[in-house]
C-alpha positions, 0 to 999 in steps of 0.5 A: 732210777728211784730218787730219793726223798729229803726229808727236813726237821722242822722245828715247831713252836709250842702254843704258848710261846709268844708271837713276834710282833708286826713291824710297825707300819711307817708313819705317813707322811704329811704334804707341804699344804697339811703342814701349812695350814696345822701351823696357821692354825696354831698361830691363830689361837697363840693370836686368840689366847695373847689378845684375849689376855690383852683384853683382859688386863685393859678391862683390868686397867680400865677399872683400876683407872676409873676407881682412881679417878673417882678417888681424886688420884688422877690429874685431869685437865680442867678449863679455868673458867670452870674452877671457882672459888666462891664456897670461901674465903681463901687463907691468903691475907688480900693485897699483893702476894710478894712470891707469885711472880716467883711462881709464875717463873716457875711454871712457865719454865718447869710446869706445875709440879702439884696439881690443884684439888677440886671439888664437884660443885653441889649445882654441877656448874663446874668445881669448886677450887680446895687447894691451890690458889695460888697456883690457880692464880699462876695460871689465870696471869699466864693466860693473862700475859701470854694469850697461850691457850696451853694456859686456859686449862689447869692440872687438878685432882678432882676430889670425892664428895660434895663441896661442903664449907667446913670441909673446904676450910679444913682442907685448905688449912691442912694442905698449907699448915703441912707445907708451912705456907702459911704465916700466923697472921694467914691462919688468924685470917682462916679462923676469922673468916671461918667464924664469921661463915653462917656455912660453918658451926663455929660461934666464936673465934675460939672455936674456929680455932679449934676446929681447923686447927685440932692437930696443932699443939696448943701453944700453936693454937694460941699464937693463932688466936693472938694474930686474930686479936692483933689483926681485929685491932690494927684493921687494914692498916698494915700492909704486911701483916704476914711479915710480922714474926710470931714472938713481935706478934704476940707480944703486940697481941698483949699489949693490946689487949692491955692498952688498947689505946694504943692501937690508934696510934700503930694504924696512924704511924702505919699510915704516914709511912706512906702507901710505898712504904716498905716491910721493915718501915712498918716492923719499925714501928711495930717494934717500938710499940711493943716495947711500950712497957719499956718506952712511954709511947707518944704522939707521932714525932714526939721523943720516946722517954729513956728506959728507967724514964718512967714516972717519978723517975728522972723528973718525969711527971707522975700518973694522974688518977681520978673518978667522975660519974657518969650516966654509965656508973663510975669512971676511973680514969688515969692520966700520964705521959702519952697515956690516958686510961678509962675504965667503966662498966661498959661494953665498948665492943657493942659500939660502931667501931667508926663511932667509937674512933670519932668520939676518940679523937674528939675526946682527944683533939678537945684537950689541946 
């Protein structure tokens, strides 16, 4: 038996038809110690990107810190036995300082709000003090008082530059006069000390005034000067010479200036009120002497004349008026109630003050 032969049509492709790809292998798999060690890593360099990035903004801070410090921004704790204040004298008129206590209470219950202002000194043995005496005397009490260390070292801004004298005295001018610390006498007192500072170039009181005081108007400028003259008549008889208010002061000033006899009798009244006398006692008689155009001043416990009480009015006896000679030229001299006036080309400043007192009160204690 013949077996028949199947024959099958196969279909080929054409040459140019395209291949069907290959399934993709299937991705291996990786083991638990793989994955482990591949998320160390990663964890690794996060850890080296955050601590170099941490690095770099402290070297940032660092810097920012160190340029600050040096521009006087930054509060340091400072020993007070290296501050010192030796480079000038201070705006505060001497005697006791009627807020301090006030000020102590402050710091010891809150802290110091404002830190002082320093310089290096030019020797490197410590500071020296630009602002903030008062504060710094705070401190020193507390120390005093309390024996607590924590009162031995003070908050202050360490300044830029060296601690010349001119820049000292501007600086603690400028921090006051901005705060309105200080009184017209306190600023007198400033300008007078910075006259009389061979470490300063001013000559005159005028220029003092000018120098630590350029950005205040000129009427302000002025009052200054006529605290100074009142302060250069009356010495250190008033004991509250900040208290005077500026429109007594002034006033005062003039009066001086044109009656300067009567600066003598203002230091002797001050003085018999006694050393416990108080603000009002000492304004009392500065007001009266102001109006001296207005009242006839006289010897202490003498009555004051009436106003209108002048002389040839109410009986009052008229001004007397004379010339003598003298080895100095020609003397005029005016004589009145409670007022004797000598005029002569003499310069009175060149003489003693103390000289000049004596020969004052002889003058006067030999016409009795």
């Amino acid at each position: 038996m013949t077996r028949k032969r199947r024959m099958f049509d196969i279909e080929l492709p054409e040459d140019d038809a395209p291949t069907p790809e290959a399934p993709a292998p299937a991705a291996q798999r990786r083991g638990p110690m793989a994955s482990a060690i591949s998320e160390n890593a990663e964890a690794l360099q996060a850890r080296r990107s955050a601590a170099e990035a941490i690095r770099e903004e402290n070297d940032a801070l660092a810097h920012e810190y160190v340029a600050l410090r040096e521009a006087g921004h930054v509060v340091q704790s400072v020993p007070l036995d290296e501050v010192h204040c030796y480079l000038l004298v201070r705006d505060r008129l001497p005697g006791d300082d009627m807020e301090l206590a006030e000020l102590i209470t402050s710091i010891r219950e809150l802290g110091l709000s404002n830190p002082i202002r320093v310089l290096p000194r030019p020797d490197g043995t410590g500071v020296e003090l630009v602002q903030g005496y008062r504060r710094l005397c705070a401190y020193r009490k507390l120390l005093e008082e309390t024996g607590d260390e924590a009162w031995a070292r003070i908050p202050a801004l360490v300044l830029p530059g060296a601690a010349d004298v001119s820049g000292l005295y501007r600086r603690m001018v400028d921090e006051n006069v901005i705060r309105k610390d200080l009184s017209f006498a306190e600023m007198a007192y400033a300008a007078q000390n910075y006259a009389a500072d061979p470490a300063t170039e001013a000559t005159d009181l005028g220029e003092a005034v000018a120098v630590l005081f350029q950005s205040a108007p000129y009427s302000k400028r002025s009052y200054i000067r006529s605290f100074a003259h009142l302060l250069d008549s009356l010495g250190t008889a008033l004991s509250f010479p900040t208290e005077i208010p500026r429109a007594l002061g002034v006033e005062l000033s003039r009066l001086l200036k044109d009656r300067p006899e009567l600066a003598e009798g203002i230091r002797r009244e001050v003085r018999a009120l006694g050393d416990n006398h108080n603000i009002r006692d000492e304004l009392d008689v500065l007001r009266r002497y102001a109006k001296a155009d207005e009242f006839d001043i006289l010897p202490q416990g003498a009555a004051a004349a009436k106003p209108g009480a002048r002389a040839g009015q109410g009986g009052a006896k008229a001004k007397t008026t004379f010339h003598i000679r003298s080895a100095h030229g020609q003397v005029k001299c005016t004589a009145g109630q409670g007022r004797l006036e000598i005029k002569v080309a003499r310069d009175f400043t060149s003489i003693d003050r103390a000289r000049l007192e004596q020969a004052i009160a002889t003058l006067v204690d030999g016409l009795e």
